[in-house]
VEXNU-754310 format. One record per residue: x, y, z negated of N, C-alpha, C in turn. Coordinates in steps of 0.05 Angstrom, whole numbers, padded with zeros to 5 digits, always signed. Atoms other than C-alpha are relative to their C-alpha. Layout:
VEXNU-754310
XYZXYZXYZ ...
//
This chain:
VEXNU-754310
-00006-00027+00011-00656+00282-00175+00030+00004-00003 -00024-00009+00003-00584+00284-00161+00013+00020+00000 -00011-00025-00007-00541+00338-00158+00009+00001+00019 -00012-00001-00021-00510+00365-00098+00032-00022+00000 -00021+00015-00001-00453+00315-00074+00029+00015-00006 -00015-00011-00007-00390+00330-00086+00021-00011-00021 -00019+00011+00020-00315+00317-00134-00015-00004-00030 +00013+00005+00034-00353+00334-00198-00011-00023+00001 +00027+00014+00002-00410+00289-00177+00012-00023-00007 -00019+00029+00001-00358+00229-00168+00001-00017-00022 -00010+00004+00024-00339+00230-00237-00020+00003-00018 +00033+00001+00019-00407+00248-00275-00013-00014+00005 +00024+00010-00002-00455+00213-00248-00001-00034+00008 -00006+00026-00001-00455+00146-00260-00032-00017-00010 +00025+00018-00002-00500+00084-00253+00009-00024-00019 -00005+00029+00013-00506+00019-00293-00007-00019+00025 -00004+00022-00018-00484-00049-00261+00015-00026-00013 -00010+00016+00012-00477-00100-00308+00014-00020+00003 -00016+00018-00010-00448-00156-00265+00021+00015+00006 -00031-00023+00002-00390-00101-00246+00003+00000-00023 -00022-00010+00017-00375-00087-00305+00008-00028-00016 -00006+00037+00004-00374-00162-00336+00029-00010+00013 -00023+00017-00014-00334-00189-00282+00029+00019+00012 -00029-00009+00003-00282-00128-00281+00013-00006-00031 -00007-00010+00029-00278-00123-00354+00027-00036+00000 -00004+00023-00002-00270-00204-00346+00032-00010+00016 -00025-00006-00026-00212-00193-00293+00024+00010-00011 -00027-00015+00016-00170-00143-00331+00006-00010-00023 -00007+00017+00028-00174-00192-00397+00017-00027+00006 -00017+00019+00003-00154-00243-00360+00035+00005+00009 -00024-00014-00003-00097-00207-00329+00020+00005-00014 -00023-00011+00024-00061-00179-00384-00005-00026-00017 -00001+00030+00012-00081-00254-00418+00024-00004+00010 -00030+00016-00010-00022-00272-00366+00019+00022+00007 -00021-00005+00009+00017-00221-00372+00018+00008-00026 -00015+00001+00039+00028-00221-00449+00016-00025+00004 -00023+00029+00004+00049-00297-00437+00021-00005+00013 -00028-00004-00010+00096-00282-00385+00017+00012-00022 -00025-00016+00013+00125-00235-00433+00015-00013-00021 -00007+00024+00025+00128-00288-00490+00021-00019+00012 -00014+00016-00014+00155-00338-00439+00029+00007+00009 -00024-00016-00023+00205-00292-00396+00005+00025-00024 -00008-00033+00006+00231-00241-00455+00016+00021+00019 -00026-00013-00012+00290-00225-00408-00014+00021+00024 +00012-00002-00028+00248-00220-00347-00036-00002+00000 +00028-00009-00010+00174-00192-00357-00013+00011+00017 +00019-00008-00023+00117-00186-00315+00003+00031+00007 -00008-00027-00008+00136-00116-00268-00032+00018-00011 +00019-00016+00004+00097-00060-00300-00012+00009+00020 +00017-00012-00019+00079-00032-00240-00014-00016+00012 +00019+00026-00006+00046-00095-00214-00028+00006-00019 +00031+00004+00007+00001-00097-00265-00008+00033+00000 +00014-00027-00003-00011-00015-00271-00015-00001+00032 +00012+00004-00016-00034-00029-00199-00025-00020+00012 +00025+00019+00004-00078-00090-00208-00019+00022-00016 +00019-00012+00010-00113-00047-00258-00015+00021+00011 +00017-00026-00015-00127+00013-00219-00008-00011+00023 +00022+00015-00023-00153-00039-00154-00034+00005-00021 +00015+00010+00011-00201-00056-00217-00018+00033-00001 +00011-00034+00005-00217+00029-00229-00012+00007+00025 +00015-00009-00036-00225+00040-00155-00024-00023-00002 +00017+00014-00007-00271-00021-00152-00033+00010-00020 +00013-00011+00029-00315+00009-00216-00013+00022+00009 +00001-00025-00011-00309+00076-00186-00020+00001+00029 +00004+00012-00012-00334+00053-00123-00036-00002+00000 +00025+00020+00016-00402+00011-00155-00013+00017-00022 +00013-00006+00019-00416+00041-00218+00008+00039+00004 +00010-00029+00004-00394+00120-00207-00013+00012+00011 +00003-00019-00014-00402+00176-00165-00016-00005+00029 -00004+00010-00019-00392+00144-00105-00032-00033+00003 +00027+00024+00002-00439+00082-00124-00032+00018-00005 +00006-00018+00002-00491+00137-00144-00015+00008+00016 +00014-00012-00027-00498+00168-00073-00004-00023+00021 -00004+00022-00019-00496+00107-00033-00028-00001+00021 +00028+00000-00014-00570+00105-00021-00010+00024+00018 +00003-00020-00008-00564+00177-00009+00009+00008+00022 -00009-00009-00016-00520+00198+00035+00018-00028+00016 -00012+00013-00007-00491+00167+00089+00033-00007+00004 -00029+00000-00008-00423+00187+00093+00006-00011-00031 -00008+00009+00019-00417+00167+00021-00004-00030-00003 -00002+00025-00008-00441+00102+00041+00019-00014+00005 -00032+00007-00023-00374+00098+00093+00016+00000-00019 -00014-00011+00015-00337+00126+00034+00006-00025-00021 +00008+00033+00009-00358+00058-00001+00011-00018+00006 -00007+00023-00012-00345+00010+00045+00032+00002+00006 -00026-00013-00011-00277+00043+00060+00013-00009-00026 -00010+00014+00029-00255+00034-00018-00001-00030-00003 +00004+00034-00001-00287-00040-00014+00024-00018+00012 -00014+00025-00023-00253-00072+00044+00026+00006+00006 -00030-00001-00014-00187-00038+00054+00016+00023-00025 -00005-00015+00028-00172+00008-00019+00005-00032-00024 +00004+00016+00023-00189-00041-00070+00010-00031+00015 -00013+00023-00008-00164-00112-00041+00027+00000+00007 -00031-00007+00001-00090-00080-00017+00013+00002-00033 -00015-00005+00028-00080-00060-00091-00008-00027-00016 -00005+00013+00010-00100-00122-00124+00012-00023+00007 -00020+00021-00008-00062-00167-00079+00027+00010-00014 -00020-00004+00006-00003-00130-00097+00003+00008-00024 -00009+00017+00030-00013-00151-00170+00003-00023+00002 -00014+00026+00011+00001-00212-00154-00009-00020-00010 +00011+00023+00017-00052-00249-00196+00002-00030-00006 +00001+00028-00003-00051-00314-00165+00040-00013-00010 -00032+00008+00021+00035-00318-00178-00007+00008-00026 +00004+00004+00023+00017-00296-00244-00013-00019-00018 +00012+00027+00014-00027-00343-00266+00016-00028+00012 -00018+00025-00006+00023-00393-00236+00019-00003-00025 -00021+00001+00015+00073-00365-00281-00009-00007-00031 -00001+00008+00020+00039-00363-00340-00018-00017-00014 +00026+00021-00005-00006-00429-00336+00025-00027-00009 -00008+00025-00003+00014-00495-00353-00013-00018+00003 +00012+00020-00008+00002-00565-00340-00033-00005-00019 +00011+00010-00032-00061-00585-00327-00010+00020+00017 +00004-00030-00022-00074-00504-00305+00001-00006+00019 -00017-00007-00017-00021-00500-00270-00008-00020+00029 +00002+00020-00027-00032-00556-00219-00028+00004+00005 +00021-00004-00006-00102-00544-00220-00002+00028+00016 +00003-00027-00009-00091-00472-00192+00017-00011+00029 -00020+00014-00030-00030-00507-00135-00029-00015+00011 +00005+00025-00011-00084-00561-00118-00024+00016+00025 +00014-00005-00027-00131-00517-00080+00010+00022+00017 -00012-00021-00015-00084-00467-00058+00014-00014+00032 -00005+00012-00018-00052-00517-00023-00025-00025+00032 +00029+00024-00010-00127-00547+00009+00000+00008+00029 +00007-00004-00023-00143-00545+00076-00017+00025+00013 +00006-00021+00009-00193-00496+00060+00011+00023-00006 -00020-00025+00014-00143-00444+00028+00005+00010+00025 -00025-00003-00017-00100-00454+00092-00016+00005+00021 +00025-00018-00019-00159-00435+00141-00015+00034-00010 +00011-00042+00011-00187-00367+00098+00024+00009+00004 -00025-00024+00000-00117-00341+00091+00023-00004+00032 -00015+00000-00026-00099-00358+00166-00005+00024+00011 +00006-00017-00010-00089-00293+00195-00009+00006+00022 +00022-00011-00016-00131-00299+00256-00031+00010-00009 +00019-00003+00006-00182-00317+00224-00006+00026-00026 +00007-00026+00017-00181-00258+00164+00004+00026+00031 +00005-00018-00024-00167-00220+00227-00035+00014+00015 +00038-00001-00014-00238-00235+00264-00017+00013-00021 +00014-00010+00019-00269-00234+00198-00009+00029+00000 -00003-00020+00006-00252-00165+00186-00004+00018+00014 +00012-00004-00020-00272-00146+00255-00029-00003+00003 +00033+00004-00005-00342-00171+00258-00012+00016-00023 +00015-00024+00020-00353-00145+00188-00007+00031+00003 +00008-00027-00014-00347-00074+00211-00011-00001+00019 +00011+00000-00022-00369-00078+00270-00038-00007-00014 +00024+00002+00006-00438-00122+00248-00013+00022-00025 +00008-00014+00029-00443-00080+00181-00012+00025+00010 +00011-00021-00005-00451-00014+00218-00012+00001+00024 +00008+00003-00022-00473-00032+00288-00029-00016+00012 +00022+00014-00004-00529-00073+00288-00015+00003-00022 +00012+00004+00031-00588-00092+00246+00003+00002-00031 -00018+00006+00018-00551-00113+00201-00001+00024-00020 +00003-00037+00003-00539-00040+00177-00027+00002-00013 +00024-00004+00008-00614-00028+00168-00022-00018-00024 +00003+00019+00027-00625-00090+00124+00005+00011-00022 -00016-00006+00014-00578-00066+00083-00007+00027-00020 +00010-00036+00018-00602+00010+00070-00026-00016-00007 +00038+00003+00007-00682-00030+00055+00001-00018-00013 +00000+00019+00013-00656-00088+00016+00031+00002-00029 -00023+00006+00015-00614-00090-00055+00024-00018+00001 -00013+00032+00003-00600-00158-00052+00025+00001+00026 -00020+00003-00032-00565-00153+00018+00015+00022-00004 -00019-00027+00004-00537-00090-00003+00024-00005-00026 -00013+00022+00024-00498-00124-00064+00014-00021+00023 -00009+00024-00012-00486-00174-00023+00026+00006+00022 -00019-00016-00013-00448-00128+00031+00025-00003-00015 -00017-00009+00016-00409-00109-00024+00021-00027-00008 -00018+00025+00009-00383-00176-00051+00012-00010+00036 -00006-00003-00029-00373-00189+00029+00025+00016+00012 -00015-00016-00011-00338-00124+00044+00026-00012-00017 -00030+00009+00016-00278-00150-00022+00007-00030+00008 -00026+00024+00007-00272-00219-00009+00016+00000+00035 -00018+00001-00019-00259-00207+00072+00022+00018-00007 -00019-00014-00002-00220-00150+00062+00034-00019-00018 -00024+00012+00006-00173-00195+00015+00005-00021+00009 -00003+00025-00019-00176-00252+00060+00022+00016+00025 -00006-00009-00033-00149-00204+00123+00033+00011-00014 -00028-00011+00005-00097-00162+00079+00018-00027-00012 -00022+00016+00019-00066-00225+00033+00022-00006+00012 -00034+00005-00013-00018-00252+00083+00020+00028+00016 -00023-00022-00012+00001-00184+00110+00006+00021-00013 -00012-00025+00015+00006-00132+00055+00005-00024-00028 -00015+00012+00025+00024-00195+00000+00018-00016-00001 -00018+00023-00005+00070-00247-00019-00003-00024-00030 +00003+00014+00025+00024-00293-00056+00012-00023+00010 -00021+00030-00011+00053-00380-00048-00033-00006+00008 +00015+00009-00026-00003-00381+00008+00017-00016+00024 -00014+00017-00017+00018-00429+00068+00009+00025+00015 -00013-00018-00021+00034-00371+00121+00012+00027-00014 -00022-00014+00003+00091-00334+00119+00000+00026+00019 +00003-00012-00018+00084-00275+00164+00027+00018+00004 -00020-00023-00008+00143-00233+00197-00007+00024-00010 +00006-00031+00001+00146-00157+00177-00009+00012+00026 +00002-00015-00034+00136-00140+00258-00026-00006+00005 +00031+00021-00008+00075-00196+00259-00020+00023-00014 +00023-00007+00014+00042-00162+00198-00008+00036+00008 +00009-00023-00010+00050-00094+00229-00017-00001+00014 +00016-00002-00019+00026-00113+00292-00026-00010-00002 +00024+00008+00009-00040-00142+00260-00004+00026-00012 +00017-00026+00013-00051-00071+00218-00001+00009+00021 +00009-00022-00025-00046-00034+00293-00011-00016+00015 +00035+00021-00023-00094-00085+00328-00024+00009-00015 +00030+00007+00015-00150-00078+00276+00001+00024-00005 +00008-00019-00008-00139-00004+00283-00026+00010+00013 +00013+00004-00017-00182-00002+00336-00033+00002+00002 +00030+00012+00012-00241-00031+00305-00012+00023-00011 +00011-00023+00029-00250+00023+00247-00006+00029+00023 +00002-00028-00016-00234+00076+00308-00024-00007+00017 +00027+00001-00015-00296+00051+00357-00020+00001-00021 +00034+00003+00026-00346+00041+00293+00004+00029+00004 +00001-00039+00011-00333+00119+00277-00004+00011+00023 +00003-00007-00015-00331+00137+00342-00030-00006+00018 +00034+00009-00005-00406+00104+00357-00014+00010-00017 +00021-00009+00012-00435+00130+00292+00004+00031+00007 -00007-00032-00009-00400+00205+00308-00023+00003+00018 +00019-00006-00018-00441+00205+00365-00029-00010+00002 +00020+00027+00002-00505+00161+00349-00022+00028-00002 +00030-00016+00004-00579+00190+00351-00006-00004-00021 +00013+00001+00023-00624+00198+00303-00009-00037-00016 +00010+00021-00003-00639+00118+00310+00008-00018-00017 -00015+00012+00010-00615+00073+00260+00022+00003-00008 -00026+00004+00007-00553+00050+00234+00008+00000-00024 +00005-00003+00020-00574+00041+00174+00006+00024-00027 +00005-00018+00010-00589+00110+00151-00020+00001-00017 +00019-00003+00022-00613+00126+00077-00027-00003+00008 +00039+00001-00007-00702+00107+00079+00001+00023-00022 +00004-00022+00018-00733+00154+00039+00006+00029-00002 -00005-00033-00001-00742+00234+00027+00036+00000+00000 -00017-00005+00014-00679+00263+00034+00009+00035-00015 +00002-00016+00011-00657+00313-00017+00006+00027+00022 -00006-00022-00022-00653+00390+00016+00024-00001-00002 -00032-00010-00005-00579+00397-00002+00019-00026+00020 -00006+00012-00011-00566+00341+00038+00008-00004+00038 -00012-00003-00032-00566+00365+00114-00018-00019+00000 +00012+00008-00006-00602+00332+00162+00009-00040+00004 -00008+00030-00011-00597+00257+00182+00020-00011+00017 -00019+00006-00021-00565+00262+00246+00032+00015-00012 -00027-00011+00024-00505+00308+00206+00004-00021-00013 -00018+00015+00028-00493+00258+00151+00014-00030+00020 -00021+00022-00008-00487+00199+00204+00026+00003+00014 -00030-00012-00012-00437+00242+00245+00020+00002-00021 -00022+00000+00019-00404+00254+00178+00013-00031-00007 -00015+00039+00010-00401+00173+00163+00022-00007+00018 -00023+00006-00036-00372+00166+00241+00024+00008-00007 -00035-00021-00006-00313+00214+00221+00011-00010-00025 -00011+00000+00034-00303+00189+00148+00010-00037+00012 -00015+00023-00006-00293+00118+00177+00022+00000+00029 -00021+00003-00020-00254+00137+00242+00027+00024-00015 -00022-00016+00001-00207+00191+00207+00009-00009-00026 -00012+00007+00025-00198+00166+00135+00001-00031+00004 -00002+00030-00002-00201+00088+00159+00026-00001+00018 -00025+00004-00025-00146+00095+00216+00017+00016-00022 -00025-00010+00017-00102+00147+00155+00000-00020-00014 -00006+00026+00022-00113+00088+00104+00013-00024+00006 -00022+00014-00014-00084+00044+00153+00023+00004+00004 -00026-00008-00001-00033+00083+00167+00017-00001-00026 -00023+00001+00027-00008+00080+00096+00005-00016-00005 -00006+00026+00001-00015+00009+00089+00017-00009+00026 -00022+00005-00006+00026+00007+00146+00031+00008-00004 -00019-00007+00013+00077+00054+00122+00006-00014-00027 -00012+00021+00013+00082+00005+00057+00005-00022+00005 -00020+00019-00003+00099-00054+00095+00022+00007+00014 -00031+00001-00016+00154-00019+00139+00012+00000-00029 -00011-00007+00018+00176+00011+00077+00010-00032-00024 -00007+00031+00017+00173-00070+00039+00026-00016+00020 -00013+00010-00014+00210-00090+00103+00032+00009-00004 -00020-00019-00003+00256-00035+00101+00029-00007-00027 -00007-00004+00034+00273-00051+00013+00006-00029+00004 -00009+00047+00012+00272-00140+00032+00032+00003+00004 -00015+00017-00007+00335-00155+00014+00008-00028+00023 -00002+00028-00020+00328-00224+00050-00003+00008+00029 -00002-00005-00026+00299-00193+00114+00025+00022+00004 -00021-00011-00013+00359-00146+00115+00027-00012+00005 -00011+00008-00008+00401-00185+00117+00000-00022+00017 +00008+00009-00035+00368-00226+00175+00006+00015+00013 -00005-00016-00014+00370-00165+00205+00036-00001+00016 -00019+00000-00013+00435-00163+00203+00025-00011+00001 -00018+00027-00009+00467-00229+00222-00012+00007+00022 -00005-00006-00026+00436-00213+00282+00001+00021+00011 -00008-00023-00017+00449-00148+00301+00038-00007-00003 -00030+00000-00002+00524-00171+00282+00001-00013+00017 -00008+00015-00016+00518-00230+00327+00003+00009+00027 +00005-00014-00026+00491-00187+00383+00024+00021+00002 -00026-00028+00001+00548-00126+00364+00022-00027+00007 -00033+00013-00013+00601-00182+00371+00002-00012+00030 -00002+00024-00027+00576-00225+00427+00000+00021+00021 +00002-00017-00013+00576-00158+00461+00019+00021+00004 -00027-00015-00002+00636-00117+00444+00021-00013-00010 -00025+00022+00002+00684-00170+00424+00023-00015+00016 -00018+00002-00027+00706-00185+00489+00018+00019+00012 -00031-00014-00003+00764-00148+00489-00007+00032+00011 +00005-00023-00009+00749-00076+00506+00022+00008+00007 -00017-00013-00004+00813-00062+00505+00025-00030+00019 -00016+00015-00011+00840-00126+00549+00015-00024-00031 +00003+00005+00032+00840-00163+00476-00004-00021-00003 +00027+00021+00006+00797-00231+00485+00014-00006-00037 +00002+00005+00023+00781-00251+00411+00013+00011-00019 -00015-00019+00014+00804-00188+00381-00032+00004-00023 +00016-00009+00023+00779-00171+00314-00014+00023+00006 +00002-00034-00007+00738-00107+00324-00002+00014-00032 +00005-00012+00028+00725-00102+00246+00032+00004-00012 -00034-00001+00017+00807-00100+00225+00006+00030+00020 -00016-00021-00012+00840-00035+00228+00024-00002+00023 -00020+00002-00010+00905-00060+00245-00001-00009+00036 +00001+00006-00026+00885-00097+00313-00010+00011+00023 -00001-00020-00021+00857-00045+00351+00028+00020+00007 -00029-00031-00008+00915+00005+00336+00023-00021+00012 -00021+00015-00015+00965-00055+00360-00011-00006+00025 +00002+00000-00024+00929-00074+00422-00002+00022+00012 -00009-00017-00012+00926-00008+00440+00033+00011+00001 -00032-00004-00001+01005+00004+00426+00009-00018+00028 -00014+00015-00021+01020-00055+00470-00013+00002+00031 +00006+00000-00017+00967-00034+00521+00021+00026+00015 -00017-00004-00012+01010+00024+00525+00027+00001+00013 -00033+00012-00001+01078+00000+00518-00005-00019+00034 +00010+00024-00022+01044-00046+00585+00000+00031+00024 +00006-00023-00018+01028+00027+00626+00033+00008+00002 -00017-00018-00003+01095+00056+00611+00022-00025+00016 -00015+00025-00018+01136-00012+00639-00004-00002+00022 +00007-00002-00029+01097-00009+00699+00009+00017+00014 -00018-00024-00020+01118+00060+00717+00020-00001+00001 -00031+00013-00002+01182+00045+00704+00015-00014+00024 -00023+00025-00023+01208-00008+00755-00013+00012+00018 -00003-00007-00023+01221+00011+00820-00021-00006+00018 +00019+00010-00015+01172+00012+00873+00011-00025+00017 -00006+00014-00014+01180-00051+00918-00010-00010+00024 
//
């Protein structure tokens, strides 16, 4: 007996989900647990507000998500389904990497924590999930199997597997983004160019899923069972709508997470000034060589261009000078 879908609905109509709310409530206590003790620890230098204002709202979107609006119609509609999985795996895992948790609880942990938190970061284990091929694939098959196959249809006829999605869709999605939209003390280091060119590979993915359900028959694909309400449109409508909600809002959500790493690249201190030791090395090893008949002329000093050019001309006017011979 829902109401018609829509902004209101988002925000009214809410479901109970007592493991959500437990293990956010559990999340954001412990959170601000470590950043009160940073603040105790570090008066000079407290934990960045905006860090944690953004851990918390990962935790609202994830809430929002599960327990509102959005959690709500899931069964219902399909595009709100997409709308779901879209917050899961690539909304909610970007924003709580970039709180930072795991350096936080570094910072404000001590011995035997502290080493206890290093001992499996550093595990062999750790250093295989957060290898970016593999969160790569991951994050590939997941879409792909989730809406393309069986899989899918399990999913709309079973809770359990439907839950289960869910915990699925957050931990790949923070497995695929951690080394390329964070900078937790994981083993791989990734370039700013690398972690681009991993958000425009996996493009791709989100654009064929949407572009297979856009067009899909009446047949599966794990479309809502059960009556559906009249204000709802027909079947084949809502999966065309899912197709376009994951190929046009999954390829713009990308695009913004790629516009915040140029933009992290753009603000690194450290990589700018990689940058540019070698664009100086390349500007010298390239116009240094005397432009003006010069070898190992300064090109950065005022004074040595305006003298080698004086004496280049003082060198023209001598020549005309003496007699032809």
């Amino acid at each position: 007996m829902l109401p018609p879908f829509g902004w209101q609905a988002v925000f009214t109509q809410w479901q109970q989900a007592p493991v959500v709310t437990v293990g956010v409530a559990a999340a954001a206590v412990a959170y601000l647990w470590g950043v009160a003790r940073v603040a105790r620890r570090h008066r000079v230098r407290p934990w960045p507000a905006w860090r944690t204002a953004t851990f918390l709202g990962g935790l609202a979107v994830l809430v929002l998500a599960l327990e509102g609006g959005i959690g709500s119609y899931d069964d219902v509609l399909y595009a709100d389904h997409m709308i779901q999985h879209l917050m899961l795996i690539m909304v909610v895992p970007p924003m709580l990497i970039a709180g930072q948790p795991i350096t936080l609880l570094l910072h404000a942990s001590r011995n035997p924590l502290h080493s206890w938190v290093k001992r499996p970061l550093r595990s062999r284990a750790a250093s295989f999930l957060t290898w970016p091929p593999f969160g790569f694939a991951a994050y590939a098959v997941a879409i792909v199997v989730a809406h393309l196959t069986s899989v899918a249809n399990l999913v709309a006829t079973d809770q359990t597997a439907h839950d289960a999605e869910h915990v699925a869709f957050l931990v790949l999605g923070y497995l695929f983004f951690l080394p390329v939209t964070g900078s937790e003390p994981i083993r791989w280091r990734l370039s700013y160019p690398a972690r681009l060119l991993l958000l425009f590979l996996v493009m791709p993915v989100d654009t064929f899923t949407g572009v297979v359900l856009g067009y899909g028959g009446r047949s599966g694909y794990g479309l809502p069972v059960g009556p559906r309400p009249a204000w709802a449109g027909s079947a084949v409508a809502d999966l065309h709508a899912g197709g376009a909600v994951m190929w046009v809002a999954g390829d713009a959500i990308m695009f913004v997470l790629m516009m915040f790493v140029f933009v992290r690249w753009a603000t690194d201190p450290k990589a700018s000034s990689r940058n540019r030791g070698w664009l100086e090395a390349a500007r010298r090893a390239t116009v240094a060589p005397g432009v003006t008949g010069a070898p190992g002329l300064d090109i950065d000093s005022d004074d040595d261009p305006l003298a080698a050019y004086n004496a280049y001309l003082a060198r023209l006017s001598s020549e005309r000078a003496q007699p032809p011979g």
